[in-house]
C-alpha positions in Angstrom: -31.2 49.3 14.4 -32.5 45.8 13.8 -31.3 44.5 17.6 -33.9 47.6 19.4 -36.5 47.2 16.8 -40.1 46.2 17.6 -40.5 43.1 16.7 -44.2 43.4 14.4 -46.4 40.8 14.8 -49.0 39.9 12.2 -51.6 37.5 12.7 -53.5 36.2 9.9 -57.0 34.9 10.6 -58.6 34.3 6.9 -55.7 33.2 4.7 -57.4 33.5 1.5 -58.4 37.1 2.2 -55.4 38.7 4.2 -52.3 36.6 3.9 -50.6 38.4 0.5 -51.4 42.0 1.7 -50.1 40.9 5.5 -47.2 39.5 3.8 -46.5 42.6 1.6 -46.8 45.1 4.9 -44.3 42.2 6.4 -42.1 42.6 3.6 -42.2 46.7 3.3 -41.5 46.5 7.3 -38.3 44.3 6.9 -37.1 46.3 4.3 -36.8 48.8 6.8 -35.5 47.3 9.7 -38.4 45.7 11.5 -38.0 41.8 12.5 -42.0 40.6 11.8 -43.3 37.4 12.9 -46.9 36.6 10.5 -48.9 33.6 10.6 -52.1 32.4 12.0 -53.8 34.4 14.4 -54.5 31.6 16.5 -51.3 30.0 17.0 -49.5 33.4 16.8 -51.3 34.2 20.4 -49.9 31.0 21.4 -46.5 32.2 21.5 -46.9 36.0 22.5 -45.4 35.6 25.8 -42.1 34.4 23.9 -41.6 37.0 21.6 -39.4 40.4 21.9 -41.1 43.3 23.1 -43.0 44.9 19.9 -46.1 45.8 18.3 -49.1 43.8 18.0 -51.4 44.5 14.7 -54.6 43.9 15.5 -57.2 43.7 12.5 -59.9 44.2 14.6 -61.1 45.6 18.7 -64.9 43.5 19.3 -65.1 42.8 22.9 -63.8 39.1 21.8 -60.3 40.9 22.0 -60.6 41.7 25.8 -58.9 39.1 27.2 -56.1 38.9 24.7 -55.6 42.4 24.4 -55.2 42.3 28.3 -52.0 39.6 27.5 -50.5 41.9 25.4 -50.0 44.6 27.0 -49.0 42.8 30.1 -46.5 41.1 28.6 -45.3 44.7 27.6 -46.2 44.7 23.9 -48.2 47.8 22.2 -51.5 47.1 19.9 -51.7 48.7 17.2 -55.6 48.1 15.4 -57.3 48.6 12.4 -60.9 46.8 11.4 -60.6 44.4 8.5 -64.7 45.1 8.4 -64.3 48.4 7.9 -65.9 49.1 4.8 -69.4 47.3 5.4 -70.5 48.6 8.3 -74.4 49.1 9.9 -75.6 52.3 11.1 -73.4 53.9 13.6 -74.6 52.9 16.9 -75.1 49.1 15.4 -71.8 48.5 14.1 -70.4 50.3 17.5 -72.2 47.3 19.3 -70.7 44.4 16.7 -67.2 45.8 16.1 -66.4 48.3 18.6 -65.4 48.1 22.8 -64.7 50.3 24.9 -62.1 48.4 26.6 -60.3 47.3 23.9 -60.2 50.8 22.8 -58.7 51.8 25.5 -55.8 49.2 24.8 -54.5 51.1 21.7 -51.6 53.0 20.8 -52.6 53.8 17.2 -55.5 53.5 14.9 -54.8 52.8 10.7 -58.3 53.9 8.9 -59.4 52.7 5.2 -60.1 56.4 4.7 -62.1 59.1 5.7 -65.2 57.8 6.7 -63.6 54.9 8.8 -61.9 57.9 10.8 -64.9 59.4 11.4 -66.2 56.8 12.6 -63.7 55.8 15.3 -63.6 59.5 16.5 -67.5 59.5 17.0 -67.3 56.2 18.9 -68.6 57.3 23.0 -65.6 54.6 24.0 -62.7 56.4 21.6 -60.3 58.7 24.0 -58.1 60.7 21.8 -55.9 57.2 20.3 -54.2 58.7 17.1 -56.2 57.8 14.1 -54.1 57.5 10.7 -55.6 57.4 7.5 -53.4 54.9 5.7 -55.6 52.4 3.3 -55.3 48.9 3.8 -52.6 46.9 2.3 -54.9 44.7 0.9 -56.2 47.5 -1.9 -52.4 47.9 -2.2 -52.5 44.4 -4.5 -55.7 45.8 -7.0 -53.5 48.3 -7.9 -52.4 48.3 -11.5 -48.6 47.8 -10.1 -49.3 45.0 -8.2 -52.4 43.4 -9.7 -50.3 41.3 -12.1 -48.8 39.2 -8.9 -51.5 37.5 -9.2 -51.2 36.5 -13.6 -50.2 32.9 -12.5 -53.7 32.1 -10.7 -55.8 33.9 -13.2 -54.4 31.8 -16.0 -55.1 28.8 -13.8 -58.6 29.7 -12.9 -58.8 30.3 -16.9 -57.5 27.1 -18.2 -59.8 25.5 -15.3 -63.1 27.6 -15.9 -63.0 28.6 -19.3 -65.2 32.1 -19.8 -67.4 32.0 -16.4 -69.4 34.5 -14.1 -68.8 35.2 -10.5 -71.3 34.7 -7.5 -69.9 36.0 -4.4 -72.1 35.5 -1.4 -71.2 36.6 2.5 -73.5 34.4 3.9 -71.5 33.0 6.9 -74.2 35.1 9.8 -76.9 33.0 8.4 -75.1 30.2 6.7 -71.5 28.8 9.0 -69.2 26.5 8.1 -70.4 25.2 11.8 -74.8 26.1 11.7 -74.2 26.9 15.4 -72.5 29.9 14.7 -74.5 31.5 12.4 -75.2 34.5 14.5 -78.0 36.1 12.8 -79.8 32.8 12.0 -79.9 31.8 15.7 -81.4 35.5 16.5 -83.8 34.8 14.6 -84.4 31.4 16.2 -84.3 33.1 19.6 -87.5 36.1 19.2 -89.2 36.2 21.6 -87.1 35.2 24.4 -85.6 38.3 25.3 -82.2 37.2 24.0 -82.0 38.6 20.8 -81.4 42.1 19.6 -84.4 42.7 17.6 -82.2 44.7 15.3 -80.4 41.5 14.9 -83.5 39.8 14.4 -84.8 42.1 11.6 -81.1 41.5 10.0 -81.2 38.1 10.4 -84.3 37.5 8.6 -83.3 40.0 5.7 -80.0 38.0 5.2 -81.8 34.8 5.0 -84.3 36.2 2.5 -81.4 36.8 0.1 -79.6 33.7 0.6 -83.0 32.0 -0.3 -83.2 34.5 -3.5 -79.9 34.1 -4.4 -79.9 29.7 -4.7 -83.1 30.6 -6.1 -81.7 32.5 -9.1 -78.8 30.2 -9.8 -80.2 27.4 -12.3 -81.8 30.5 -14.3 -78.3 32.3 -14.4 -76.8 29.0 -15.5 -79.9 28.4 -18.1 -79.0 32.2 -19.3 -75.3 32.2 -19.9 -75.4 28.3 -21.1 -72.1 27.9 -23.2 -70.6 29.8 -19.9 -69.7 28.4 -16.3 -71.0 29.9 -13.0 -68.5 29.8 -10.2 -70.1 30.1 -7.0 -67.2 31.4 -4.6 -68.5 31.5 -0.5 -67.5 33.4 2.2 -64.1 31.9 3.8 -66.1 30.8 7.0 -70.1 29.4 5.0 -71.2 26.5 4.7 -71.1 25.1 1.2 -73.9 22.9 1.5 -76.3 24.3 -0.1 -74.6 25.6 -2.7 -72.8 22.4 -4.0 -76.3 20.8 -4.1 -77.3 23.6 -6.7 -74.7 22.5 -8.7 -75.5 19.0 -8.6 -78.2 19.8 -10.8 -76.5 22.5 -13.1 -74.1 21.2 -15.9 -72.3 24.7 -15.9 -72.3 25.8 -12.2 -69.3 25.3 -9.9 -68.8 25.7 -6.3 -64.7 27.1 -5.4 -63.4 29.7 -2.9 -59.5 28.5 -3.1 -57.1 31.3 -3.4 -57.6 35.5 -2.6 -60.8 36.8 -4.5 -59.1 39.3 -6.8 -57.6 36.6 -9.0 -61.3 35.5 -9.3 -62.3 38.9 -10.1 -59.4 39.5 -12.9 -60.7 36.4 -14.4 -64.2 36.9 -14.2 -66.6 37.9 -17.2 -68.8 39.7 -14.3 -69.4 39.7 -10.7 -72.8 38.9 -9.0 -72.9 40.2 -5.3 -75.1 41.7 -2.3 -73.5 43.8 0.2 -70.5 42.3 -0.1 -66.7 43.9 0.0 -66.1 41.7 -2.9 -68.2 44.7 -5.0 -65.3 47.2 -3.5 -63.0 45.1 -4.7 -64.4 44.4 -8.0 -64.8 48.4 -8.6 -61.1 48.8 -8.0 -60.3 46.3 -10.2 -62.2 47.7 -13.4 -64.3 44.1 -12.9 -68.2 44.7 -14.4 -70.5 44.0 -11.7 -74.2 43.3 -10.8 -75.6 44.3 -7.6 -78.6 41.9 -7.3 -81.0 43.0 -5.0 -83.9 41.0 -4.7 -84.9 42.3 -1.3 -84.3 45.9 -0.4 -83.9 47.4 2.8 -83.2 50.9 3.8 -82.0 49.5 7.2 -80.2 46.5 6.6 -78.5 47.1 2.8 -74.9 48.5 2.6 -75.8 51.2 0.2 -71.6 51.5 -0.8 -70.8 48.0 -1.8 -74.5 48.1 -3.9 -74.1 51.8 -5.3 -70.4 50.3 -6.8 -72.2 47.4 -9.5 -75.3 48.4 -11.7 -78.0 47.1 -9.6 -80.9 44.7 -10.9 -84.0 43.3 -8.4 -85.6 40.7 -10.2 -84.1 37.7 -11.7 -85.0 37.9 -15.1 -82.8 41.8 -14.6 -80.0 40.0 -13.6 -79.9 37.4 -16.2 -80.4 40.2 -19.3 -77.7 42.2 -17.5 -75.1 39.9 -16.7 -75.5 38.5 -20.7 -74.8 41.4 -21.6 -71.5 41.9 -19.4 -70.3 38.3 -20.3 -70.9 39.7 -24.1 -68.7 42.5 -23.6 -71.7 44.3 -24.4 -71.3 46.8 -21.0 -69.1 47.4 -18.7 -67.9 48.6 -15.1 -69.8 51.7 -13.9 -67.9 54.8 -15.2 -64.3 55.5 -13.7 -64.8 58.7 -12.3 -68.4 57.8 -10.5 -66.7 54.8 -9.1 -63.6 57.3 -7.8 -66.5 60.0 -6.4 -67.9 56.9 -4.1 -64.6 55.1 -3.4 -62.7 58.1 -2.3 -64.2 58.9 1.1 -63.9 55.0 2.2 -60.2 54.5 0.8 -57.7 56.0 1.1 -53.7 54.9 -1.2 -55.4 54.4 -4.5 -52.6 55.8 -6.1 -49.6 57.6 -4.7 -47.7 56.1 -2.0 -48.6 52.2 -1.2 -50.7 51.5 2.3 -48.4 49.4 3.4 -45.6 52.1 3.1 -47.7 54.4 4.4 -48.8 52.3 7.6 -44.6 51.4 7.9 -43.8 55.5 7.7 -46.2 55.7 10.8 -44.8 53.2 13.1 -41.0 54.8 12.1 -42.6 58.1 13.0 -43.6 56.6 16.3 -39.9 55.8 17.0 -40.5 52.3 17.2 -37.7 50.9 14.4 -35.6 52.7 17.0 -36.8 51.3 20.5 -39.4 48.4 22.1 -41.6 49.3 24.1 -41.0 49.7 27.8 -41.4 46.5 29.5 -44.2 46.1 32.2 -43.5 45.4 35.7 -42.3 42.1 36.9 -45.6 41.2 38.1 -47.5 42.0 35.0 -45.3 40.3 33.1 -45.7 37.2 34.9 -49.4 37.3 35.3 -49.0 37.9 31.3 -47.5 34.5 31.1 -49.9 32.7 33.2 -52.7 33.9 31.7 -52.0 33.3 28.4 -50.5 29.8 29.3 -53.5 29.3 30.7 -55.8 30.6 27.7 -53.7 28.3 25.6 -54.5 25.0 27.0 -57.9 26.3 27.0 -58.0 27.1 23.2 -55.8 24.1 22.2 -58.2 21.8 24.2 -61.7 23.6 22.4 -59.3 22.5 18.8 -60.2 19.2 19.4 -63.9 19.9 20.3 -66.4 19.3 17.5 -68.1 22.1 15.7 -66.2 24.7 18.0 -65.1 27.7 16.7 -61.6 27.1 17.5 -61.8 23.4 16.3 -58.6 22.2 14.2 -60.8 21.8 11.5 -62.2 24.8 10.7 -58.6 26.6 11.9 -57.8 24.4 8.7 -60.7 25.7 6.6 -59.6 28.8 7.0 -56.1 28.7 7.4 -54.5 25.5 5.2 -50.8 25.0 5.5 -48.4 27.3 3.3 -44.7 26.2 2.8 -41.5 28.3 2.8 -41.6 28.1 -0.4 -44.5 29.3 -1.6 -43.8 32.4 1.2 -40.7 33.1 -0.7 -42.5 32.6 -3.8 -44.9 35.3 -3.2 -42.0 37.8 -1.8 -40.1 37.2 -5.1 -43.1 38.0 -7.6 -43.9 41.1 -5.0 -39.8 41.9 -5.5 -40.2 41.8 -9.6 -43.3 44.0 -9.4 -42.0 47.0 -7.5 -38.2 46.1 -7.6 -37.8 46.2 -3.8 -37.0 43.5 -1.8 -34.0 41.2 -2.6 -32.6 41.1 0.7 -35.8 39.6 2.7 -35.3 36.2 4.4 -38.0 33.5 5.3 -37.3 31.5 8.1 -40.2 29.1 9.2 -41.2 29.3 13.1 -43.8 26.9 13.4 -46.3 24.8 11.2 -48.1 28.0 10.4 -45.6 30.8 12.0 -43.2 32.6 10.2 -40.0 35.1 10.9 -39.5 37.6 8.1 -36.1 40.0 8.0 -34.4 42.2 5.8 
């Protein structure tokens, strides 16, 4: 079976957030017969052209996809897509327009949804034509599940032993805020009213976000003053700027800037959460964590009303510091169990029952494909495949060495950092003692960040 397999490939593109649940869906897949190449995204599309016939798993299908997208399947490889973003999304037609092309759409074989509502919204899209939609979960709720959460014991007693008793701030500033300033989308729509370039929807956004990134390193040296005695731990989106934020704590004894490791260690650790609109609250409310939605600014329009309906919301600072005492205290709690369950349930599906990652694995052997590759394009396609992505290689390794490019080295770095061997086999082990599976998977290192996994 293993010699017809599709070969899965797996790219990773924010370590910190998707490289243990990739690796578990790698490890449920080679268990069963699949040969998997994961790693970074980036240097994964490098060597497309050179792998076996199989199935591409895309995490997401914006129009920055098209060209890729167009390599894959010339080479003779199927996509398979779900959207990492899929929980915070705008208003239909708005999230369509960020997220969503038609073209790419059209590239699919098979769609994995979070849930219902992530279904719903695929199959309502103008561009969608009938691609089968499969409500699996995401593998990355698979690890805040009581038989998994514990993987990740090691790195709470680490953040422990290095924090102490602390608070969480989680901010998802990056549109407004980028590790490059160039890139910060929203910010530069702003910059750009009354040109005619911006989206004025993107506009209105862009000057909400900033609003609550000015309220939020606002509130910090009161939240320190509150909970002195206690640390802060300011933890950024993967791909902000930490600028501003390390200044704050310059000037605060007890606050700390740190976004090393996946969030939910953070969150197991944690005392409380403080977040806006932010998965991270999703997260949190799986994981029994107490959290604050702080809200300084409201907006009908530009709020995502399911990450803020998860954490007991507060609008004013001197709210959030009564609140959050009183959650460090162990004076009050989560929001109740079954009121958390009532608004998780239509956005998630494989809270209990059978893992995502099994589930997503038990639709690709339904498909057939542990059985067969794909048929291979014609001769032509397959060469103008290779070219192209030949070409779109020199291209990208050329813009790595380009400063403050989104494909620069350096930020590839920032948000993918080397991993070992080791530590791969490491994390399949403690995954293998959890759910006793596993004993016969093999690690076999590709490339600096590429790897083969096999059962």
């Amino acid at each position: 079976m293993g010699i017809s397999a599709s070969t899965l490939m797996i790219p990773v593109e924010t370590q910190v957030r998707e490289m243990d649940a990739k690796l578990l869906l790698a490890c449920v897949a080679a268990e069963r017969g699949f040969p998997v190449i994961i790693g970074s995204r980036a240097f994964l599309h490098f060597r497309v052209s050179s792998i076996p016939r199989g199935v591409y798993l895309a995490k997401s299908m914006r129009k920055l996809s098209i060209r890729m997208f167009d390599i894959l399947r010339k080479l003779g490889h199927e996509i398979i897509a779900w959207d990492e973003e899929g929980l915070l999304r705008e208003t239909d037609s708005e999230y369509y327009r960020w997220r969503l092309s038609p073209v790419t759409m059209r590239q699919i074989s098979h769609l994995f949804a979070w849930g219902p509502d992530d279904a719903r919204t695929f199959r309502d899209y103008s561009g969608y034509q009938g691609t089968p939609i499969h409500i699996t979960g995401n593998p990355r709720v698979d690890l805040m599940r009581p038989e998994l959460r514990e993987f990740y014991r090691p790195e709470v007693d680490a953040i422990l032993k290095r924090f102490g008793e602390f608070v969480l701030v989680n901010t998802n500033f990056s549109k407004v805020n980028h590790f490059y300033p160039e890139l910060s989308e929203l910010r530069n729509a702003v910059a750009a009213e009354g040109t005619g370039k911006a989206n004025p929807f993107d506009v209105g956004k862009g000057r909400f976000k900033m609003a609550v990134f000015d309220h939020f390193q606002k509130m910090l040296p009161a939240l320190c003053h509150a909970l002195e005695g206690r640390n802060v731990v300011v933890r950024p989106h993967p791909a902000e700027n930490h600028g501003a934020w390390l200044d704050i704590a310059s000037k605060c004894d007890n606050l700390y800037v740190a976004n090393d490791g996946n969030v939910i260690p953070w969150l197991m650790a944690a005392r409380a959460l403080i977040a806006n609109g932010c998965t991270t609250q999703v997260e949190a409310a799986v994981l029994d964590t107490p959290t604050v939605s702080y809200q300084p600014v409201v907006s009908e329009e530009f709020d995502f009303d399911l990450p803020n309906s998860l954490g007991r919301r507060v609008f004013t600072q001197d709210e959030l510091c009564t609140t959050v005492r009183a959650m460090a205290d162990g004076e009050l709690g989560p929001l109740d169990y079954a009121e958390r369950r009532r608004l998780l349930d239509p956005h998630i599906a494989a809270l209990d029952g059978m893992l995502s990652a099994d589930r997503m694995v038990g639709v690709l052997e339904a498909q057939g494909y542990h059985e067969r590759q794909p048929l291979p394009s014609s001769p032509f396609n397959r060469m103008q495949g290779w070219l192209h992505n030949q070409f779109r290689t020199v291209q990208k390794r050329i813009n790595m060495h380009r400063p403050g490019h989104r494909n620069n080295l350096a930020y590839h770095a920032h948000r993918f950092p080397e991993i070992s061997v080791t530590e791969i086999r490491q994390r399949i082990r403690r995954f293998g003692e959890l759910l006793g599976r596993f004993d016969s998977i093999n690690v076999e290192q590709v490339s600096r960040y590429i790897f083969r996994i096999s059962g």
